[in-house]
TIVO-2410 file (N, C-alpha, C; in nm, 3 decimals):
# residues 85
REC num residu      c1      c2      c3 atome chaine
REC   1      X -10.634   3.136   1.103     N      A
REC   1      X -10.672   3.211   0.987    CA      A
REC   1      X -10.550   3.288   0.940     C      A
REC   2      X -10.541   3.285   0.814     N      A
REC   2      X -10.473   3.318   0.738    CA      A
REC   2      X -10.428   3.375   0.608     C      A
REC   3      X -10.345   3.493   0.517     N      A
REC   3      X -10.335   3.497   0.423    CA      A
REC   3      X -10.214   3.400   0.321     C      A
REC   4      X -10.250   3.339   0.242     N      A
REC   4      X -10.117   3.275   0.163    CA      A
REC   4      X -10.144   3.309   0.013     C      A
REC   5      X -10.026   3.351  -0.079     N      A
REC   5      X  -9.996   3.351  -0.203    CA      A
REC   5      X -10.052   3.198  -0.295     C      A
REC   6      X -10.045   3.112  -0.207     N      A
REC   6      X -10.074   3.023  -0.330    CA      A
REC   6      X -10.168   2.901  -0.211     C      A
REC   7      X -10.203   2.792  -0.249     N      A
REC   7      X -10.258   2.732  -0.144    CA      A
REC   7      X -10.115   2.626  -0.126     C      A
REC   8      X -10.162   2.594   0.021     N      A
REC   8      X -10.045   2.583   0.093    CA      A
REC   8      X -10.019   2.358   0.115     C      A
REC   9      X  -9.951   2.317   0.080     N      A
REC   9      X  -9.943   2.193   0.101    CA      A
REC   9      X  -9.991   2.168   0.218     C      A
REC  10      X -10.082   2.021   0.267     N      A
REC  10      X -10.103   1.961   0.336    CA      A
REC  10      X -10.258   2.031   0.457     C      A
REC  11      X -10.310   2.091   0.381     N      A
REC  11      X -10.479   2.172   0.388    CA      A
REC  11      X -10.561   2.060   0.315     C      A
REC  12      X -10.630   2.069   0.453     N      A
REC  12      X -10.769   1.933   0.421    CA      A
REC  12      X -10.900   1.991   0.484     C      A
REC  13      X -10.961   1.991   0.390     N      A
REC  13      X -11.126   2.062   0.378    CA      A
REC  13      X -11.178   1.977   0.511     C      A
REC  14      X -11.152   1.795   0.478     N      A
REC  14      X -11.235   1.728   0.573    CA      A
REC  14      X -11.229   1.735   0.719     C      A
REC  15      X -11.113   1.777   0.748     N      A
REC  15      X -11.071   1.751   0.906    CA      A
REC  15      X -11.068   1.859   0.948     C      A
REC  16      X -11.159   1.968   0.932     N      A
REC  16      X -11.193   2.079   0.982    CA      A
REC  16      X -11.141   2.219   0.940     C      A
REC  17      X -11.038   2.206   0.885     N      A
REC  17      X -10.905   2.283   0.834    CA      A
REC  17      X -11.014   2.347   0.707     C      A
REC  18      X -11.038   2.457   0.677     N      A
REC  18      X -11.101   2.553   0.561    CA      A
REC  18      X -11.002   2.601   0.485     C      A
REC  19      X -11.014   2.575   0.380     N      A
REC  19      X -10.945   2.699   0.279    CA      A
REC  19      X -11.017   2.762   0.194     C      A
REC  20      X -11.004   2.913   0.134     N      A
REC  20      X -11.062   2.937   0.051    CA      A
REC  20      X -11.007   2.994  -0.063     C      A
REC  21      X -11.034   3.002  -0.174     N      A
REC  21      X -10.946   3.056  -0.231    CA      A
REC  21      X -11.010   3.176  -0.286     C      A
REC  22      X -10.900   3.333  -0.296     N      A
REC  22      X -10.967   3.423  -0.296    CA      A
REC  22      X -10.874   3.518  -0.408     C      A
REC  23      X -10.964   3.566  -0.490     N      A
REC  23      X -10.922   3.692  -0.562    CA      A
REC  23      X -10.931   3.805  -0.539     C      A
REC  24      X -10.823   3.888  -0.468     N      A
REC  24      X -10.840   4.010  -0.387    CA      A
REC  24      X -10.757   4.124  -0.521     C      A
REC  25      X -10.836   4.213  -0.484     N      A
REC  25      X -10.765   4.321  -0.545    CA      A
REC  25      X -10.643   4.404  -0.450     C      A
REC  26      X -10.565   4.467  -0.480     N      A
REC  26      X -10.440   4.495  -0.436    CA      A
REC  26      X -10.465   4.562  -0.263     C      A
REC  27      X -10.585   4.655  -0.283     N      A
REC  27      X -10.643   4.747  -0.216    CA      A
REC  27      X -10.669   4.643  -0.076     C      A
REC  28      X -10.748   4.587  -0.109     N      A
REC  28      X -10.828   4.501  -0.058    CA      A
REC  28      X -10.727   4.336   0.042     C      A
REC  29      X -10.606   4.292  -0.027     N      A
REC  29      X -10.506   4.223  -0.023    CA      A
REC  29      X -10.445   4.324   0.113     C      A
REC  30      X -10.413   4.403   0.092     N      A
REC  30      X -10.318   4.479   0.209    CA      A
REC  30      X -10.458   4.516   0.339     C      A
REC  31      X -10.530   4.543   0.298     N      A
REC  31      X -10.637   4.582   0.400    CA      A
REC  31      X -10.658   4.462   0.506     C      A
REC  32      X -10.636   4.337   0.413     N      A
REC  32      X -10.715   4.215   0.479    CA      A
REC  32      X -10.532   4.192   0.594     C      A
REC  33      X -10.464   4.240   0.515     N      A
REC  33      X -10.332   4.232   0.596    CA      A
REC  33      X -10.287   4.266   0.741     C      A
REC  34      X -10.298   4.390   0.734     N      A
REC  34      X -10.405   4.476   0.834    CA      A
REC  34      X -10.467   4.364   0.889     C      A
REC  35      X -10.599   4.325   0.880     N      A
REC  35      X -10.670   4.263   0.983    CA      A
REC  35      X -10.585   4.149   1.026     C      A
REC  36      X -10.547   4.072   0.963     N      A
REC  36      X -10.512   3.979   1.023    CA      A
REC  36      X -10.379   3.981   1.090     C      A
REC  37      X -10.284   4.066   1.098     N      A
REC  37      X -10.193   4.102   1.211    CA      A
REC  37      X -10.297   4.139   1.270     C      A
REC  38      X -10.375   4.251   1.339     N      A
REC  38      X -10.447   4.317   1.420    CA      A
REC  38      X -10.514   4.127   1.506     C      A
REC  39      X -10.553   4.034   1.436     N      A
REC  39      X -10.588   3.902   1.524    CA      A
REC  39      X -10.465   3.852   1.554     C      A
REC  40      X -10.398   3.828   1.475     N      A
REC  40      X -10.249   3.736   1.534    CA      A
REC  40      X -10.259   3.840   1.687     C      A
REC  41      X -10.224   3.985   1.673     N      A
REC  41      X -10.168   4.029   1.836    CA      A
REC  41      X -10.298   4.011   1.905     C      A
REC  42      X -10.432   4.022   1.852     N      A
REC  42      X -10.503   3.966   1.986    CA      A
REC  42      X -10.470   3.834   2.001     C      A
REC  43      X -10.505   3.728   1.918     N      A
REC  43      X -10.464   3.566   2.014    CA      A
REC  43      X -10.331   3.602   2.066     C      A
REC  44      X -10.253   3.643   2.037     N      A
REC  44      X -10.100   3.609   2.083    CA      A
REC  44      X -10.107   3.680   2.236     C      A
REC  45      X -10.190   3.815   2.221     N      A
REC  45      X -10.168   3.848   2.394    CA      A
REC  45      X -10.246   3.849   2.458     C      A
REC  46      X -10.377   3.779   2.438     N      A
REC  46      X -10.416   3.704   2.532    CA      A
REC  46      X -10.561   3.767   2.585     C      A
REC  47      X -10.590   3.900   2.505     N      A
REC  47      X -10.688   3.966   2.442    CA      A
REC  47      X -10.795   3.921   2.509     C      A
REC  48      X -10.924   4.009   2.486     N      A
REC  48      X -11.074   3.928   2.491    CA      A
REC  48      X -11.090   3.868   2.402     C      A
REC  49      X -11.172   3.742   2.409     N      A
REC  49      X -11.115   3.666   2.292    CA      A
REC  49      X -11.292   3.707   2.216     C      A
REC  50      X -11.357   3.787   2.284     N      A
REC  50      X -11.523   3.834   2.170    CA      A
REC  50      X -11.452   3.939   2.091     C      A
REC  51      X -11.322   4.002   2.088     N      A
REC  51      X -11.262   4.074   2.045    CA      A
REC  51      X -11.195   4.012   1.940     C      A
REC  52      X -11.185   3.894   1.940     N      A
REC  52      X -11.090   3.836   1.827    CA      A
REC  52      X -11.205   3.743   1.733     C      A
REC  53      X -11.336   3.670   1.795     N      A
REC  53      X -11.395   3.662   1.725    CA      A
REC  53      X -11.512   3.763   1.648     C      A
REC  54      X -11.511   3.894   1.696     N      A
REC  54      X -11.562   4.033   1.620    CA      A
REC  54      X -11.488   4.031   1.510     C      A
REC  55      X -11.369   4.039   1.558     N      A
REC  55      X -11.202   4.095   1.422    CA      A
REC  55      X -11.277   3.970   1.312     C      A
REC  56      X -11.254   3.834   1.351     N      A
REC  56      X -11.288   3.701   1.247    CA      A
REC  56      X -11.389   3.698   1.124     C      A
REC  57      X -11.525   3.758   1.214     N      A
REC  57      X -11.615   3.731   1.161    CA      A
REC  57      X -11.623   3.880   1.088     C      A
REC  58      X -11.555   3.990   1.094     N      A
REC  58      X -11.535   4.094   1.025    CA      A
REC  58      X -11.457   4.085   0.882     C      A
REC  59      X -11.332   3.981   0.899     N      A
REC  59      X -11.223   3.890   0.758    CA      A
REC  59      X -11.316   3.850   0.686     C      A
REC  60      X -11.415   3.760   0.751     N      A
REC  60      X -11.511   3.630   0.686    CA      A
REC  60      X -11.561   3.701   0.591     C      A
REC  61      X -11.648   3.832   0.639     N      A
REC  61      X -11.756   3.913   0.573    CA      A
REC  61      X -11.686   3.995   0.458     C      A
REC  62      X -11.569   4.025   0.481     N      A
REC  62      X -11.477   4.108   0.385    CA      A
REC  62      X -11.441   4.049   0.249     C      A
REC  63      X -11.420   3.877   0.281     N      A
REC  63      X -11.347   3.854   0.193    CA      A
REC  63      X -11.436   3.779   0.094     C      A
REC  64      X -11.578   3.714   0.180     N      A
REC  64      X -11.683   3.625   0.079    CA      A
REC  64      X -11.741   3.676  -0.056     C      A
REC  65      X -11.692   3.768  -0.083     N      A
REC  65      X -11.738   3.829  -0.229    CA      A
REC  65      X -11.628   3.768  -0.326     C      A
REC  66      X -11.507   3.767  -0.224     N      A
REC  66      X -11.377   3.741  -0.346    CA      A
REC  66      X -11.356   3.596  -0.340     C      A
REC  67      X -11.440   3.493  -0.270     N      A
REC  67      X -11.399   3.390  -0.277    CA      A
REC  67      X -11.442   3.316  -0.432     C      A
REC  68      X -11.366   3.231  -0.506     N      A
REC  68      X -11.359   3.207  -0.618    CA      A
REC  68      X -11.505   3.113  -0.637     C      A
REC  69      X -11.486   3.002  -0.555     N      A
REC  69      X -11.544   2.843  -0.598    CA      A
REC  69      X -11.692   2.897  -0.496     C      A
REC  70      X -11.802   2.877  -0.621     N      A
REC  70      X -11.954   2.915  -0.520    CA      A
REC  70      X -11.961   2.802  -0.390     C      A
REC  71      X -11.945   2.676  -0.409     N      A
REC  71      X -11.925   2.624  -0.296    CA      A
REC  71      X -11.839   2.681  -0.136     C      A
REC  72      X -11.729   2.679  -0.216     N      A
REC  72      X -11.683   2.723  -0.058    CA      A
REC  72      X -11.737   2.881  -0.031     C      A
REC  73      X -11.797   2.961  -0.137     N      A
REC  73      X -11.856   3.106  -0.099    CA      A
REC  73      X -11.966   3.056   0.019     C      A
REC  74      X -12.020   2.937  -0.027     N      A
REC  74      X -12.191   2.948   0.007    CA      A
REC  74      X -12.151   2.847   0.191     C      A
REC  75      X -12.040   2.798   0.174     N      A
REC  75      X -11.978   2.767   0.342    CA      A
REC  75      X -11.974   2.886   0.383     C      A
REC  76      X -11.855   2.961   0.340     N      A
REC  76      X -11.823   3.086   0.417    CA      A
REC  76      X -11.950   3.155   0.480     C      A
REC  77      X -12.061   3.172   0.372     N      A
REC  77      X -12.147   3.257   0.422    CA      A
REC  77      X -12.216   3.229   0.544     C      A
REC  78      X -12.252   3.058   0.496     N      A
REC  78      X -12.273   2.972   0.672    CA      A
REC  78      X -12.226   2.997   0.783     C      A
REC  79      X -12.080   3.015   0.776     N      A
REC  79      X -12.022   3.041   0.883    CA      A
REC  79      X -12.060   3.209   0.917     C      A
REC  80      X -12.061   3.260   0.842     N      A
REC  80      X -12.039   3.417   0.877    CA      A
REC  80      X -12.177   3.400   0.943     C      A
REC  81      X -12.294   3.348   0.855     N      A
REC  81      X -12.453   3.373   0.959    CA      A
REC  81      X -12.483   3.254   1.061     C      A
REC  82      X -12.346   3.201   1.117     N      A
REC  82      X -12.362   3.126   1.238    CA      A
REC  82      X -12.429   3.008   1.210     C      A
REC  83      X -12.455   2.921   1.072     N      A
REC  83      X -12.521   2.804   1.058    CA      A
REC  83      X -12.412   2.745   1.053     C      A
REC  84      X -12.411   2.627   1.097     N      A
REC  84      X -12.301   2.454   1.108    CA      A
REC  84      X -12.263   2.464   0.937     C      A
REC  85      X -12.155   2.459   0.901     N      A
REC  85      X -12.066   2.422   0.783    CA      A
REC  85      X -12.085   2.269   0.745     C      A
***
């Protein structure tokens, strides 16, 4: 999981790989920044990992308002309430 400026070459919906694309406000852009260093150092050191999927499913919930395309909103939300994508 990840933040990127633009979508990133060689991201494929089918083979499990998600993207979403999201309109964040500035506020909101740095906040999510924040979280996601705060997961990079849990996977990286080795963390509890119910600790890193808390942090995840905390991004998921943050960001599904700003996701653009209702389709991939109405995945995300799947995922966030634990139904199969």
């Amino acid at each position: 999981m990840f933040l990127a400026s633009k979508k990133l070459e060689g991201t494929n919906t089918k083979g499990g790989d998600l993207s979403f694309e999201c309109l964040l406000p500035l506020d909101v852009y740095w906040a999510m920044e924040k979280l996601f260093k705060d997961l990079e150092y849990l996977t990286a050191s080795g963390e509890d990992q119910v600790q890193a999927l808390e942090l995840t499913h905390k991004i998921m919930k943050k960001i599904a308002t700003y996701v653009v395309g209702e389709k991939e909103r109405v995945v995300l939300k799947e995922l966030i309430d634990g139904k199969s994508a």
